[in-house]
C-alpha positions in Angstrom: 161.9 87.6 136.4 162.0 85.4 133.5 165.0 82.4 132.8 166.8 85.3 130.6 167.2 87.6 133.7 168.6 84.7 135.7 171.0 83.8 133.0 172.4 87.2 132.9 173.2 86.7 136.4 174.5 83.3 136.3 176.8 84.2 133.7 178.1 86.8 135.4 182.2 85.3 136.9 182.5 86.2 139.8 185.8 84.3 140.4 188.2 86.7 141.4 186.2 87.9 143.6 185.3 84.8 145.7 186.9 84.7 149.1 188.1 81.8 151.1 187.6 80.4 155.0 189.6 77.8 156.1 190.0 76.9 159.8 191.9 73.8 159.0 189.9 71.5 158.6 186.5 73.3 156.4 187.4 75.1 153.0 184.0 77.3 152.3 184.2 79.7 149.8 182.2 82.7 149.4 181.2 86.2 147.8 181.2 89.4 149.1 177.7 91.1 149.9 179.4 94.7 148.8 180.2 93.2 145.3 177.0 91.0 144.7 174.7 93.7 145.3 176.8 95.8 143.2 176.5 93.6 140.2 172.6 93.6 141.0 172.4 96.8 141.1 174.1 97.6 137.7 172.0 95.3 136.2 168.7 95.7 138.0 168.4 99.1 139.4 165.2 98.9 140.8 166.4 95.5 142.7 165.6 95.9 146.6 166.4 93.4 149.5 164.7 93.9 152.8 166.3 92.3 156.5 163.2 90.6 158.0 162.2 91.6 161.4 160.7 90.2 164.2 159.2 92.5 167.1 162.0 94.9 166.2 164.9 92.6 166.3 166.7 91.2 163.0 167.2 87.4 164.1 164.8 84.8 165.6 166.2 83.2 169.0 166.0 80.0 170.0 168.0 79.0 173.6 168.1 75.0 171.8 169.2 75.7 168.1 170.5 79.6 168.2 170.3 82.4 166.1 168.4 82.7 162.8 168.4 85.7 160.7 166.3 86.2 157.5 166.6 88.6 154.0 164.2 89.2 151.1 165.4 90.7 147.7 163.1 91.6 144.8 164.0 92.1 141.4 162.0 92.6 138.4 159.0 92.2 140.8 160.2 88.4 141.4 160.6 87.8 145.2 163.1 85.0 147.3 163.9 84.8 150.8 166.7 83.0 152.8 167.5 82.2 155.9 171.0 81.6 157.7 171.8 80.6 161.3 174.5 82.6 163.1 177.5 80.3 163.4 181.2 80.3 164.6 184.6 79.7 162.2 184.0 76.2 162.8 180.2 76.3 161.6 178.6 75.2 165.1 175.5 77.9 166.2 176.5 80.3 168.0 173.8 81.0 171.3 173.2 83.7 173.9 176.3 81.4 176.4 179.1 80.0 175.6 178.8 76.1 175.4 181.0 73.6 175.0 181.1 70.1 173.0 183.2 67.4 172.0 184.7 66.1 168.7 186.3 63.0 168.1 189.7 63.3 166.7 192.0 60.2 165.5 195.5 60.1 167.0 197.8 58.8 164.4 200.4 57.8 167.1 198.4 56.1 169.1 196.2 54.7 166.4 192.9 55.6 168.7 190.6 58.5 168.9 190.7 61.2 171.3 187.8 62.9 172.8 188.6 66.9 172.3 186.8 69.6 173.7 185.9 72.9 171.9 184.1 75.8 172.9 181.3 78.2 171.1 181.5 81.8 171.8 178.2 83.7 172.8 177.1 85.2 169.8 177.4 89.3 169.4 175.6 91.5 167.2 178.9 91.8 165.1 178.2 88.0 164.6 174.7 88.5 164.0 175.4 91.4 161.5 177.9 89.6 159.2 175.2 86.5 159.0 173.0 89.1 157.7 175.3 90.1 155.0 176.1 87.1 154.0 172.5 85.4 154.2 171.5 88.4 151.6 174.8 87.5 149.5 173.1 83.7 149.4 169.8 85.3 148.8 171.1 87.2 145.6 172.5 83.6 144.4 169.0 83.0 144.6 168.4 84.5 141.6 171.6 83.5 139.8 174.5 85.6 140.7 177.3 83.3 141.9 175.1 80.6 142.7 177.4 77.7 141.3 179.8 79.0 144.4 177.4 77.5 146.9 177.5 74.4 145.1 178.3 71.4 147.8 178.6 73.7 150.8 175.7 74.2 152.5 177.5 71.8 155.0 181.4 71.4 156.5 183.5 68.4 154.9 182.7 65.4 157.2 186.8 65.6 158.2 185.5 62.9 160.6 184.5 60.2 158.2 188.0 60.7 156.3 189.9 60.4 159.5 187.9 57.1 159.9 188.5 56.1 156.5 192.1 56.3 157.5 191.9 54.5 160.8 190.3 51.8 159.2 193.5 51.4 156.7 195.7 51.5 159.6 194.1 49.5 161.8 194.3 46.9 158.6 197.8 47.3 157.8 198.7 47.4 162.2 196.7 43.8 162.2 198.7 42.7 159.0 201.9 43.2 160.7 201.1 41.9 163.9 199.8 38.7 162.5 203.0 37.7 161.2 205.3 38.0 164.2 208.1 37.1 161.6 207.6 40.7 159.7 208.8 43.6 161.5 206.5 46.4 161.7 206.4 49.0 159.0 205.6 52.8 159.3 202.9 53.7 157.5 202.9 55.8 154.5 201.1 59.3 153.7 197.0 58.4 153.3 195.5 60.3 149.3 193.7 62.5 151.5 196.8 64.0 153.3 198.8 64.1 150.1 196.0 66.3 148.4 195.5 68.5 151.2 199.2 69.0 151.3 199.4 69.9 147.4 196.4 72.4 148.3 198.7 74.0 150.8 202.3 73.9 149.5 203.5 75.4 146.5 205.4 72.8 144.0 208.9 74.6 145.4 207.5 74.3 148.8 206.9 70.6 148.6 210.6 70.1 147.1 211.8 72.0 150.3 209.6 69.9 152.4 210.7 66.7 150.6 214.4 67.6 151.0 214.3 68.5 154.5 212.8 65.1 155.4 215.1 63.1 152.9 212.6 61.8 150.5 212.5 61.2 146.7 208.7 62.2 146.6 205.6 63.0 148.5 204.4 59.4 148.4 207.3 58.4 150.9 206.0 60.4 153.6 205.0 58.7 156.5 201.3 59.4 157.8 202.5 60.8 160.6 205.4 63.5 158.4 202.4 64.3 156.9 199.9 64.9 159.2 203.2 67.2 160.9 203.6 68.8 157.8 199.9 69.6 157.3 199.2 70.6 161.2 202.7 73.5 160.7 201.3 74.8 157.4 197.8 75.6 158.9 199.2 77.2 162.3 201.5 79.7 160.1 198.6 80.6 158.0 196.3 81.1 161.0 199.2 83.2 162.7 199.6 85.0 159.8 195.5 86.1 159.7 195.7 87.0 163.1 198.7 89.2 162.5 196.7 91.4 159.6 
């Protein structure tokens, strides 16, 4: 497979149909293994993709790091493989028991972190399954096909370092304050990273509505802790709308 071949695939937009995970708090996007295989197909016929096996079984185990599942695809007698461990919605690998961890999560009332805990299901081969899919999907990108999709995503955004980023400003403008016993304590205003995940969220009429309900000219006077509300409602109704479909 020469750089031509791979062009062809590159070049091929696949932006309509690129579909979207969001749990809250990670945004992945990612292609569907019925359409990429598709496109191969029509333009490589003779394209083939094996799922790697080991004594029988389509995954490696590990009880300390989880599942691992592997895919081959040829094309023009050019081989790549990929790999892809199983994981959960909120990319943590999924094992053969449930298990349970702990994130740190920054409690804008309170102005301190909280310890939360989260639970991983045991893995199922529908889990196992759908990692395959999509590990051949990665694999295709491999050889060009949607590959700029993957760009910057082989891991979650590091929500934790922009919550901390945002402590750190409040803890500064809390120490301001209370240095000056003169000043009366202000509230403290919507952080850039909450006022661009709301814009990702809301629709411009959505955001006046928002606005107008809580009395303010423009985004900018929202309090960090409107926000964070406003934020926190939109992503429950969109995950009770998935769950309803």
């Amino acid at each position: 497979m020469n750089l031509e071949h791979f062009k062809k695939l590159f070049a091929i937009d696949c932006s309509d149909k690129i579909e979207k995970k969001d749990n809250g708090t990670t945004k992945l996007n990612y292609l569907s293994w019925t359409y990429a295989w598709a496109e191969v197909k029509k333009n490589y016929p003779n394209a083939k993709y094996e799922i790697l096996k080991f004594d029988n079984l389509p995954y490696v185990y590990d009880e300390k790091t989880g599942y691992m599942v592997f895919t081959k695809v040829e094309i023009e007698g050019i081989e790549h493989e990929m790999w892809l461990p199983v994981m959960d919605s909120a990319n943590k690998a999924m094992k053969n028991e449930p298990y349970e961890y702990y994130v740190k999560k920054y409690n804008y009332q309170t102005q301190e972190y909280e310890k939360i805990k989260k639970e991983v299901q045991a893995a199922t081969m529908f889990d196992i399954n759908k990692t395959i899919m999509r590990c051949l999907t990665k694999n295709l990108a491999m050889f060009g096909l949607g590959l700029y999709i993957y760009a910057g995503e082989d891991l979650p955004e590091d929500v934790e370092k922009e919550e901390k980023k945002n402590a750190q400003k409040t803890n500064k403008t809390v120490q301001k304050n209370s240095d000056n016993k003169n000043v009366q304590k202000k509230e403290i205003l919507i952080q850039d990273v909450q006022k661009d995940r709301i814009k990702e969220l809301y629709t411009p009429d959505e955001i006046k509505k928002l606005l107008i309900k809580l009395s303010k000219p423009k985004l900018s006077d929202l309090t960090l802790l409107e926000a964070s509300n406003a934020i926190k409602a939109k992503v429950e109704a969109k995950n009770e709308g998935n769950s309803g479909n």
